[in-house]
C-alpha distance (Angstrom), angle and dihedral (degrees) to the residues before:
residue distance angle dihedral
X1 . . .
X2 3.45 . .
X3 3.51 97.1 .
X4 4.35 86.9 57.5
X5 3.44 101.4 113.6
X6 3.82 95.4 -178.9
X7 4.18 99.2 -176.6
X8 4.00 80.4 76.4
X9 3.66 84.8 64.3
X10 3.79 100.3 69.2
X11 3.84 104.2 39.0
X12 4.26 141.7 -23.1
X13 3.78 85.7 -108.7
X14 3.80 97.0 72.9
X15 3.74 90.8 62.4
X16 3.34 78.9 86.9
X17 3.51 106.0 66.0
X18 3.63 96.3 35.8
X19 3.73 93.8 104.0
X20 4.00 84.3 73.6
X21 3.97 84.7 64.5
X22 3.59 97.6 54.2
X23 3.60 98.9 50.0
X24 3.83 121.5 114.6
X25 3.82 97.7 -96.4
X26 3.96 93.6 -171.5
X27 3.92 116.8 -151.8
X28 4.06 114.4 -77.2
X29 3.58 88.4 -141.3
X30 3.98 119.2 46.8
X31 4.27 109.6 -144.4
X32 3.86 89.6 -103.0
X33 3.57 100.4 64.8
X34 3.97 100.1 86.2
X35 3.95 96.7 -129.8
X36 3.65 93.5 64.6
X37 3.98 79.2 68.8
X38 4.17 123.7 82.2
X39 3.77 89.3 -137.2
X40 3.73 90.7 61.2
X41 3.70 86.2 52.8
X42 3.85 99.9 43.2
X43 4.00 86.2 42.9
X44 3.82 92.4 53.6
X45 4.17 95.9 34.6
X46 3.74 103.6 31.3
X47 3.92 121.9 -119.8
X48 4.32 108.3 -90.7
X49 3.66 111.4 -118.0
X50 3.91 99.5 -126.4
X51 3.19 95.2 -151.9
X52 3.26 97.4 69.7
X53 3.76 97.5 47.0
X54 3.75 114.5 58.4
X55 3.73 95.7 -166.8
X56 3.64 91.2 68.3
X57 4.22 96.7 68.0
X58 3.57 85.0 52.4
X59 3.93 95.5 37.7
X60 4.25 85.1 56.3
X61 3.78 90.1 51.0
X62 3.90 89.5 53.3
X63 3.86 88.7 52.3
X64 3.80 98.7 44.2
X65 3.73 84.7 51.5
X66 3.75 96.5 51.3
X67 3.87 105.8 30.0
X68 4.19 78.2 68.9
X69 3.80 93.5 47.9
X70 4.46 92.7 49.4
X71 3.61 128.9 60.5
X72 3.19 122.1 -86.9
X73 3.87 130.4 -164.5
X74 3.61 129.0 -112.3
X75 4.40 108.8 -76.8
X76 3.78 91.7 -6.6
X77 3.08 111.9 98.3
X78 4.26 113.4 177.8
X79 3.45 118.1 -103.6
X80 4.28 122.2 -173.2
X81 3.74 124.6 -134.2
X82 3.45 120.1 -163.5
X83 4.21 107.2 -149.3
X84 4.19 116.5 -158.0
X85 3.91 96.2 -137.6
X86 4.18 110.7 116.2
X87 3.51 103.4 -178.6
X88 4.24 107.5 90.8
X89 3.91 119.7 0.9
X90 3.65 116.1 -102.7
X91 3.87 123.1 -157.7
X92 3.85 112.5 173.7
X93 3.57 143.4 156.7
X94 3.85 123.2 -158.8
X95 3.98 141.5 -153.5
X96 4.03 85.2 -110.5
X97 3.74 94.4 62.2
X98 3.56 95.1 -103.8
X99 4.28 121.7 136.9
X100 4.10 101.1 -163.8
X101 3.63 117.2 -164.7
X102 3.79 123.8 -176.9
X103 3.42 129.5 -135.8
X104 4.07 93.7 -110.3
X105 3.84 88.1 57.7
X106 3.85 84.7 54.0
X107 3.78 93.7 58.7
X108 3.51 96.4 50.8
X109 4.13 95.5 47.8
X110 4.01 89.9 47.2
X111 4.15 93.3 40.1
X112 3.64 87.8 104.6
X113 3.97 132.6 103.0
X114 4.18 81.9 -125.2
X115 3.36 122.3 74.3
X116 3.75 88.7 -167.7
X117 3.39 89.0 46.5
X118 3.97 92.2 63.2
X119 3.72 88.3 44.6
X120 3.48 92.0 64.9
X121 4.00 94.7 43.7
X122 3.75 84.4 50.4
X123 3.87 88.3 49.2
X124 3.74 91.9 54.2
X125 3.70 97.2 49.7
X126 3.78 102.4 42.9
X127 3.88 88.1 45.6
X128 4.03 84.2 48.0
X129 4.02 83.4 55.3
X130 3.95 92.6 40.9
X131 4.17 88.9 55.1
X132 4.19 84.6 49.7
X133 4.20 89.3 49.9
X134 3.91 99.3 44.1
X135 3.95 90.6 55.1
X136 3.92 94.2 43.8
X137 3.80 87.7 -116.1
X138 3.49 102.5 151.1
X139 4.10 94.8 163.5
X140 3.65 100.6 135.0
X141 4.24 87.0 61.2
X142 3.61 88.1 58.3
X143 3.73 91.9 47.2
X144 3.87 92.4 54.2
X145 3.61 91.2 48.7
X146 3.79 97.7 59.0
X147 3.35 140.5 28.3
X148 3.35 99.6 -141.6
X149 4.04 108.7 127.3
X150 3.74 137.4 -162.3
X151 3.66 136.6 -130.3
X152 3.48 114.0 -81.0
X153 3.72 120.2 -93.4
X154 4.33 106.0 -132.7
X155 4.00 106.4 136.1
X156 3.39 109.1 103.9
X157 4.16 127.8 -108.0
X158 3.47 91.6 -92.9
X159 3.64 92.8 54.9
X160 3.65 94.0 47.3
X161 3.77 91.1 53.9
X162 3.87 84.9 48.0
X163 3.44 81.9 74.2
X164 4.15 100.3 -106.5
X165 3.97 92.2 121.4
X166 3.65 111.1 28.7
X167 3.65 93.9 117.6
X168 4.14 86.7 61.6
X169 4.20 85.9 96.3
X170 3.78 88.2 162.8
X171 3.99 86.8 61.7
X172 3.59 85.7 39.9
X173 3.59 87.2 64.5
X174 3.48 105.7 37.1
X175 3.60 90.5 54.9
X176 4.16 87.2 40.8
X177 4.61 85.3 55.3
X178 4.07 89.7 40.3
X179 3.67 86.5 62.2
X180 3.73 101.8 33.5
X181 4.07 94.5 49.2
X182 3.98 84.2 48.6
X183 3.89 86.4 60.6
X184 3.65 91.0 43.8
X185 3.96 98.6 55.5
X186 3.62 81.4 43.3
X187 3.78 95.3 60.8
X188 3.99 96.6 31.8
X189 4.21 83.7 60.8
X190 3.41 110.5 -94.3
X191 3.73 133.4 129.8
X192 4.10 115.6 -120.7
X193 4.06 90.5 -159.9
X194 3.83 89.6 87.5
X195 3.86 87.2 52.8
X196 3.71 94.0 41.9
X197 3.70 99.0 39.1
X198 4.09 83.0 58.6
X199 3.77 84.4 49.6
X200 4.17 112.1 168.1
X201 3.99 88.8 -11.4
X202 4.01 91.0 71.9
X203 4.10 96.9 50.7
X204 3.76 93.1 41.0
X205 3.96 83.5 54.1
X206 3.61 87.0 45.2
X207 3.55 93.9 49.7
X208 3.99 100.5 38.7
X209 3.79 86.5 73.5
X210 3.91 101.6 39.7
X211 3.66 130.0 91.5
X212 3.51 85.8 -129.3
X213 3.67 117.3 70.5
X214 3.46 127.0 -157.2
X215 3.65 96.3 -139.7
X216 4.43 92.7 56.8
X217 3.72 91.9 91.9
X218 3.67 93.7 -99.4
X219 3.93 95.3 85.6
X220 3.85 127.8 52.2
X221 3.75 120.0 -117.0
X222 4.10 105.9 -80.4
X223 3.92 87.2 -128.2
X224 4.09 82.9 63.2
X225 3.37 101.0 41.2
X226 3.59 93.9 48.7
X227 4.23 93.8 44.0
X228 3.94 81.6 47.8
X229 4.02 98.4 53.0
X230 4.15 84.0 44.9
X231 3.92 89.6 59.0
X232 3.61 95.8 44.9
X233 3.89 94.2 47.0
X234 3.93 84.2 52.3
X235 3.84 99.2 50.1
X236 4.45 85.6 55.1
X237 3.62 85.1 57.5
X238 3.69 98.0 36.8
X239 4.02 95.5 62.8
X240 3.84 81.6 41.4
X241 3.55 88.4 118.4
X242 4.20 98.8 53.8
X243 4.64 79.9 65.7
X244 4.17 88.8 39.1
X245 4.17 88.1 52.3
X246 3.50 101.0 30.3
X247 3.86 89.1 61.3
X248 3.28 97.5 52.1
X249 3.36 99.0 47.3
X250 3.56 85.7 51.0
X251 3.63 89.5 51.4
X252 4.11 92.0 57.8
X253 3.38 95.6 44.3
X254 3.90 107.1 -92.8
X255 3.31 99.8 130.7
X256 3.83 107.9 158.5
X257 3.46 91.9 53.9
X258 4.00 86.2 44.9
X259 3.52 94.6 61.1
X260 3.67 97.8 47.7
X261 3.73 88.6 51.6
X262 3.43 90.9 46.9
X263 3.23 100.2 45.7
X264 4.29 89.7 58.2
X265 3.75 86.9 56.6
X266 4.20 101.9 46.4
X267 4.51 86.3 54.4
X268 3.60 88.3 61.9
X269 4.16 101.3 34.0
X270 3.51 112.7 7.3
X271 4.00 94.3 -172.1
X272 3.58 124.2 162.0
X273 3.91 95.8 -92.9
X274 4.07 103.7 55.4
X275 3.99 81.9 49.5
X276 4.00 90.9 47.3
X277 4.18 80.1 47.3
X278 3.52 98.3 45.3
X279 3.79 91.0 46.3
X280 3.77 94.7 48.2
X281 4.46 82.0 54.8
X282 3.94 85.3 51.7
X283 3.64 87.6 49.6
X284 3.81 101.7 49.2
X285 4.20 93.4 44.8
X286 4.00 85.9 56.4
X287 4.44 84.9 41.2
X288 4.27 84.6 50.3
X289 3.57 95.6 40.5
X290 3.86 90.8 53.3
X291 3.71 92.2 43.2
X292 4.19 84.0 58.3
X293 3.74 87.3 53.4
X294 4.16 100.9 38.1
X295 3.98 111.2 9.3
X296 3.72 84.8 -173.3
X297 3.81 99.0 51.4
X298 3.61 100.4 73.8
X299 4.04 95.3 59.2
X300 3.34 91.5 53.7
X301 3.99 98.4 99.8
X302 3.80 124.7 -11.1
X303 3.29 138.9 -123.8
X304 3.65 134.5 171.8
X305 4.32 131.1 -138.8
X306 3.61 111.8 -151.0
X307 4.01 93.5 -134.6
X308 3.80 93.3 40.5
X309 3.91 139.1 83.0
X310 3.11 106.5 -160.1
X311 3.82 115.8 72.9
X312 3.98 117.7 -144.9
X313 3.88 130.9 -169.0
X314 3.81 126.5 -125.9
X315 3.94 137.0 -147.5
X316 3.92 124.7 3.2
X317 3.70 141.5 -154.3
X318 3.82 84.7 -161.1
X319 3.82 134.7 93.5
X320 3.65 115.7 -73.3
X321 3.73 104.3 68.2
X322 3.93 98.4 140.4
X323 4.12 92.2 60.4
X324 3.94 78.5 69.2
X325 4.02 94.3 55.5
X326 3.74 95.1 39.6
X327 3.71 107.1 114.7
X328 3.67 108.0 -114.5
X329 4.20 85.8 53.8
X330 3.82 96.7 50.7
X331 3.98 88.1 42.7
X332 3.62 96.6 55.9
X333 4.08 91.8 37.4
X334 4.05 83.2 57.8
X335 3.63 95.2 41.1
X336 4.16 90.3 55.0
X337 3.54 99.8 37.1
X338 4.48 87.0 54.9
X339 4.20 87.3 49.8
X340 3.80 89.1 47.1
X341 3.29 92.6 51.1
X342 4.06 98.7 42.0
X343 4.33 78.6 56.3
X344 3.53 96.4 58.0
X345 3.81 88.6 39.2
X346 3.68 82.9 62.4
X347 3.44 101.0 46.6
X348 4.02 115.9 -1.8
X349 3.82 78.9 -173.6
X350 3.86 82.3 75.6
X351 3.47 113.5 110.1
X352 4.13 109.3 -178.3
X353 4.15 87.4 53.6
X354 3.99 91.0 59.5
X355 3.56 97.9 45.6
X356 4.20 85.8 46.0
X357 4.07 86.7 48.9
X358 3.92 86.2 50.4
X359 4.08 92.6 53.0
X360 3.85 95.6 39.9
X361 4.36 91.3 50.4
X362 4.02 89.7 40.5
X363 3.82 88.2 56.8
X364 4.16 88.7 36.9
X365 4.09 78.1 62.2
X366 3.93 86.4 -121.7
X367 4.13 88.3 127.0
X368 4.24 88.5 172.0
X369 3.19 85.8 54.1
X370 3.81 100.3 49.7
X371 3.99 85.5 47.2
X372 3.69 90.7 54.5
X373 3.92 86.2 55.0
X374 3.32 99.5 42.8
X375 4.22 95.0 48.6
X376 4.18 91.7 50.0
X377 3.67 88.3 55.9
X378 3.95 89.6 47.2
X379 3.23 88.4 41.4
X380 4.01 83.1 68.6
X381 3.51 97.7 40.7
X382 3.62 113.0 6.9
X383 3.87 92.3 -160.9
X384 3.97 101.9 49.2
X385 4.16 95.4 131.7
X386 3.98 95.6 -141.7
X387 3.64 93.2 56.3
X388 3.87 98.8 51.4
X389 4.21 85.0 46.4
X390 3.44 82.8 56.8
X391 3.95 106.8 38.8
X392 4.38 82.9 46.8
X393 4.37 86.0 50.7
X394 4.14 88.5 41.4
X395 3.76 84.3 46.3
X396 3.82 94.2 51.7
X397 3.88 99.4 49.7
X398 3.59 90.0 44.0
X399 3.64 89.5 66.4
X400 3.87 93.4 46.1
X401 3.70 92.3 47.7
X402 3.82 91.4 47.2
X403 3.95 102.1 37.5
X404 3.76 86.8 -115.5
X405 3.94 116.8 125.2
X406 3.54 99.7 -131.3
X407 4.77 86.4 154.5
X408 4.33 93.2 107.4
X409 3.72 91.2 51.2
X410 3.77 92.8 42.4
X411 3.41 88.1 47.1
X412 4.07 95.7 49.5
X413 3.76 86.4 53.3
X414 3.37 94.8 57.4
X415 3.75 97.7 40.1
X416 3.61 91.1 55.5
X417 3.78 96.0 41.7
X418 3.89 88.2 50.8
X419 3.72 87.3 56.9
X420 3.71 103.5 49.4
X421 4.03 89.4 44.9
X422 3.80 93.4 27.4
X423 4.84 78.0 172.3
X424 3.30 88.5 60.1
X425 3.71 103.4 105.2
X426 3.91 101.3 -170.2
X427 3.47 93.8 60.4
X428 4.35 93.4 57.8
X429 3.93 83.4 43.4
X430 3.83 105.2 54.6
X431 3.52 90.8 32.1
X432 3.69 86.7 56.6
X433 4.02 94.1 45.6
X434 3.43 97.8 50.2
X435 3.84 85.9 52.8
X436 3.48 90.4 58.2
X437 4.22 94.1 42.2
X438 4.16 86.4 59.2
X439 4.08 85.7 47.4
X440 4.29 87.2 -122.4
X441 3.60 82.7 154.5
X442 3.91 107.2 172.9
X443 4.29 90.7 46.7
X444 4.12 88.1 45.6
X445 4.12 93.6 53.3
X446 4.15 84.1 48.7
X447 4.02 85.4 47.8
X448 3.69 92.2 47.4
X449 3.69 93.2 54.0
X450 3.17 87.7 49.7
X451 3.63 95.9 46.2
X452 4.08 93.2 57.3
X453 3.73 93.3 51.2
X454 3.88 81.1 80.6
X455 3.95 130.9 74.6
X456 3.64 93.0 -104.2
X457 3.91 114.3 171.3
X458 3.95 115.5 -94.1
X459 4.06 97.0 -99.9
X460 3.96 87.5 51.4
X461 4.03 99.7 44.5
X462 3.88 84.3 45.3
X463 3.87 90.0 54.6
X464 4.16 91.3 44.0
X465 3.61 86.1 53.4
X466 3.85 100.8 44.9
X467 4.15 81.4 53.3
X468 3.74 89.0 57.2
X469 3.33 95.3 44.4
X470 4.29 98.3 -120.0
X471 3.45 122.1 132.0
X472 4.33 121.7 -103.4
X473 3.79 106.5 -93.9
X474 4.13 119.0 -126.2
X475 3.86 96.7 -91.7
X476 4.62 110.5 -157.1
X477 3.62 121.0 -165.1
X478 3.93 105.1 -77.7
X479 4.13 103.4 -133.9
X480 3.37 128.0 -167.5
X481 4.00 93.3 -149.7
X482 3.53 94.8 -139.0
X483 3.73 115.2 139.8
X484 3.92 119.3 -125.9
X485 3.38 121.9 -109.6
X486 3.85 88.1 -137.9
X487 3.77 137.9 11.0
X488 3.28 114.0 -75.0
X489 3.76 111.9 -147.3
X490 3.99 128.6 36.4
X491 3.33 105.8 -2.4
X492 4.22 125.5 -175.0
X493 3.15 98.2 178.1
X494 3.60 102.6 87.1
X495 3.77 98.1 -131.0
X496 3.87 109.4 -158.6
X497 3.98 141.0 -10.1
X498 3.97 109.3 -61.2
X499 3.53 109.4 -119.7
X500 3.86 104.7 174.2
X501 3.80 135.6 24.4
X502 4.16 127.7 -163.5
X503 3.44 125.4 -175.2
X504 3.48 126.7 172.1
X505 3.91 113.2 162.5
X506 3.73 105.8 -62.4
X507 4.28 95.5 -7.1
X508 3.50 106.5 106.5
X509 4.22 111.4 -178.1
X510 3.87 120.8 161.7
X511 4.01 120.0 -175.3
X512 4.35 103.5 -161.2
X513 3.81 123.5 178.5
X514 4.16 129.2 -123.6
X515 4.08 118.2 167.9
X516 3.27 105.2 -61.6
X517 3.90 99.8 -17.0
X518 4.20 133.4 93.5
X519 3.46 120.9 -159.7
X520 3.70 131.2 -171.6
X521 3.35 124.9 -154.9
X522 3.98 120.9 -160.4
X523 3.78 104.2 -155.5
X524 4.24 107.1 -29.9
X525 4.33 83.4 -34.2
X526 3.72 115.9 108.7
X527 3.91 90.4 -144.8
X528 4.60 101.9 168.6
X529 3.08 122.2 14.0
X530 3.96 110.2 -171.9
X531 4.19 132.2 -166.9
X532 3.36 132.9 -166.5
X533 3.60 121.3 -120.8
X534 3.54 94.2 -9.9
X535 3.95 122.8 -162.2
X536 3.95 94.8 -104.7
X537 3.55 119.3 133.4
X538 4.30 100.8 -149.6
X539 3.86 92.5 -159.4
X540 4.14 82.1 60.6
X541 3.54 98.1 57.7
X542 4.11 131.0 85.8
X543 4.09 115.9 -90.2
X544 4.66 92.1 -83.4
X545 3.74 117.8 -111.7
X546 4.21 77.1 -107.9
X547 4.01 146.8 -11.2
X548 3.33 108.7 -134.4
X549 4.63 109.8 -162.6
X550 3.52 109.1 -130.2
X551 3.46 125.7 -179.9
X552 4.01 99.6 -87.2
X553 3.70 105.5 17.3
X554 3.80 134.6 -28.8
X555 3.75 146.5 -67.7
X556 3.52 110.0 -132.9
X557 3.95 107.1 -160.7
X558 3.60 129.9 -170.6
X559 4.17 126.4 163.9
X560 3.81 102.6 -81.5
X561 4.06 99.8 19.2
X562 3.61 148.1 31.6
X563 3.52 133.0 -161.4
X564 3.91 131.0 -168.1
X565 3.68 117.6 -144.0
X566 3.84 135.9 -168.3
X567 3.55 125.7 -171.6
X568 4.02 88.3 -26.5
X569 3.49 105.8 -48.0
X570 3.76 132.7 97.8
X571 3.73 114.4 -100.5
X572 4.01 98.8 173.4
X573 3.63 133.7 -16.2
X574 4.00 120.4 -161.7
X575 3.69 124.5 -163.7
X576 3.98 128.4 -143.4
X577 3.60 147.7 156.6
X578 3.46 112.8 -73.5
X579 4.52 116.4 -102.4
X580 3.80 125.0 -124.5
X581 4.07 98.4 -99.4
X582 4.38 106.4 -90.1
């Protein structure tokens, strides 16, 4: 989050005065002056008696959710104090990693006929405060401490980027928080229309009951700080498309060009699904670069990644162990299993990111440590089919790795979860594998069979089949037949409004807008072109090459286009050129 500079959000001009941001903006109160303390504050203010005020159960659940969605500094990690004084609100972050918010503050977030509603205030202040703590901008401290004021700000934005008030570092950074704890909500879940709809009206409220007034030189204008929070909410959703295209590249296999997209979308919202992405890309260059070492290796159990198509195994008894210490392998394992855990970080509510962390440590050889994974996200829903796949696999190489035989308990997991999702491929497969491991011949052949009678990917159906001795069918493209919308290749033309640019050195990518379609181009090729509901009837297609579960619907994916369907009807349908046959 760093790396979200949100002046470039508003206008080119402020590019200019971003330097101001970046400066070192020290602390305003050094760690030996007692108020930069919470005891000095609960001493002073009193500690609120919860009980008594039900906003603040629901104001601690707001924080929880958001402290994991901000930045957070190195062994500090935020903690909220709730203060009993009523008679100004009181909003502060301090140099110990404490946010303090008064009872009187409470009041006026929850003085609304929606609960939710005053969640999401709440959200937007304490993620306001959270921006101020994870630069070591402790302002406001130094504000209550003296009375000292400034001049007031009243030029207008424009003026201010003209250059007439970029010495005003206090508005600098109020403006810098405004935007940040916007992003923060944001991640943590929470929709910034009720903020925005308020517009100016909700920080002159704000402000009419503070001790700190906007208007006293150390606050913007609310007019600006509302116009400001509007830009940077539109810039997230502007570069939308960079996370819409990344994925699905991602999801057919393109994964440099993935990660590069990716990559563009996580510096200016670094939510828990573009890391979950961009760990999944991590994962699958360490899967391919093992595959170049050991073609074999990868088939040898299954697992699945929520965001992915392609299915890959993890851990072996077999030959082959040095393709998993080679460099490129253990790289890419470390790179996934740090974006995993930055996901869950951000929400540990976030169930595709655990079972990912479970896959990525189970093919680390850490088997505890895929267990551990796999239990938090059944600890959140105890049925969620990649998870138990995973906690039976953990559960398996545990016992190798410890001399205890853990195979008939595996095995019973995997029996039972093949029978309450008798589609779910993974579940046939590893059952079927670890069959084979314990050399329970006659039962594996049955499990194979039953294995192929699913739409396993090519490498796994060709490793079913070489169990049961029959040869590898003659596989064809499998095409969905549904004209593109546009050309697909090098296109002159100029098909659409651009909307977004990306450059980095050679990478060229450009997202432009026609009707109802997007198209990216990848240098001067049109390479996906995607539409929103598009007029394509699923039940009037071919069976797809695969149907990849996502977490509301499915991705059905054949060699030239993909379509994403939920609860029968087409959500969004891409278009590309069609893949040699895998």
């Amino acid at each position: 989050m760093k790396s979200l500079v949100f002046w470039s959000l508003v206008t080119l001009k402020l590019v200019l005065v971003a330097a101001w941001l970046l400066v070192s903006l020290g602390v305003a109160l050094a760690q030996s002056d007692p108020r930069a303390h919470a005891a000095w504050w609960v001493e002073q203010h009193g500690a609120l008696e919860e009980a008594s005020a039900p906003e603040a159960a629901r104001v601690r659940k707001v924080f929880e959710q958001v402290v994991h969605a901000a930045d957070k500094r190195s062994g500090r990690w935020p903690q909220l104090v709730l203060l009993r004084s009523q008679r100004t609100p009181l909003a502060l972050s301090l140099p110990d990693g404490s946010v303090l918010l008064n009872h009187a503050a409470l009041t006026f977030l929850y003085q609304v006929e929606d609960p939710a509603l005053g969640d999401t205030r709440a959200a937007f202040v304490l993620g306001h405060e959270l921006a101020h703590l994870a630069q070591d901008d402790f302002w406001q401290a130094e504000a209550f401490a003296a009375s000292q004021a400034n001049p007031q700000w009243e030029q207008s934005v424009e003026a201010w980027l003209a250059g007439k008030q970029q010495a005003n570092t206090p508005i600098l950074r109020e403006l810098q928080a405004d935007a940040y704890g916007l992003i923060y909500a944001v991640q943590a879940g929470f929709s910034a229309d009720p903020i925005l709809d308020q517009g100016e009206r909700f920080f002159a409220d704000w402000a009419a009951q503070s001790r700190l007034h906007p208007h006293s030189g150390t606050h913007p204008p609310d007019a600006t700080r509302a116009a400001i929070l509007q830009a940077s909410l539109h810039q997230v959703r502007a570069v939308q498309d960079w996370f819409d295209f990344g994925t699905l590249l991602l999801q057919i296999g393109r994964l440099d060009d993935a990660r590069l997209l990716l990559e563009e979308y996580q510096r200016h919202f670094p939510g828990r699904a573009v890391l979950n992405n961009l760990g999944v890309v991590a994962y699958e260059q360490a899967m391919a670069h093992l595959a170049d070492c050991n073609p074999v290796l990868p088939t040898t159990l299954m697992t699945t990644l929520l965001v992915d198509v392609e299915t890959r195994g993890a851990g072996t008894r077999q030959g082959g162990h040095h393709c998993l210490r080679e460099e490129p392998v253990q790289r890419g394992f470390q790179e996934a299993d740090r974006y995993f855990q930055e996901a869950t970080q951000h929400d540990p509510n976030y169930l595709p990111a655990w079972s990912n962390l479970a896959s990525v440590r189970l093919w680390s050889g850490d088997a505890s440590g895929a267990m551990s994974a796999a239990d938090q996200a059944l600890k959140r829903e105890a049925t969620l089919p990649e998870a138990l796949n995973l906690k039976a696999l953990a559960l398996y190489r545990f016992g190798a790795q410890t001399g205890i035989d853990t195979a008939d308990r595996a095995l019973k997991v995997l029996e039972i979860l093949q029978q309450r999702y008798p589609h779910y491929a993974p579940a046939a497969y590893n059952r079927a594998m670890l069959l084979t491991e314990r050399q329970r011949t006659a039962a594996a052949q049955e499990a194979w069979r039953q294995a192929l009678e699913q739409p396993l990917p090519a490498a796994y159906a060709s490793h079913a089949r070489e169990q049961l001795g029959e040869p590898a069918p003659v596989r064809g493209r499998v095409l969905a037949q549904v004209p593109a919308p546009v050309a697909l290749g090098s296109a002159t033309d100029g098909s659409g409004t651009v909307a977004l640019r990306l450059r980095q050195g050679s990478f060229r990518a450009s997202v432009s807008v026609q009707a109802d379609l997007r198209i990216l181009r990848l240098g001067r090729s049109v390479e996906l072109v995607q539409q929103q509901a598009p007029a394509v009837r699923p039940d009037a297609l071919p069976p797809p090459k695969l149907r990849q579960r996502l977490p509301t619907g499915e991705l059905w994916l054949y060699d030239d286009f993909a379509l994403e369907v939920r609860e029968g009807v087409s959500r969004r349908a891409w278009w590309f050129a069609p893949h040699d046959p895998s």
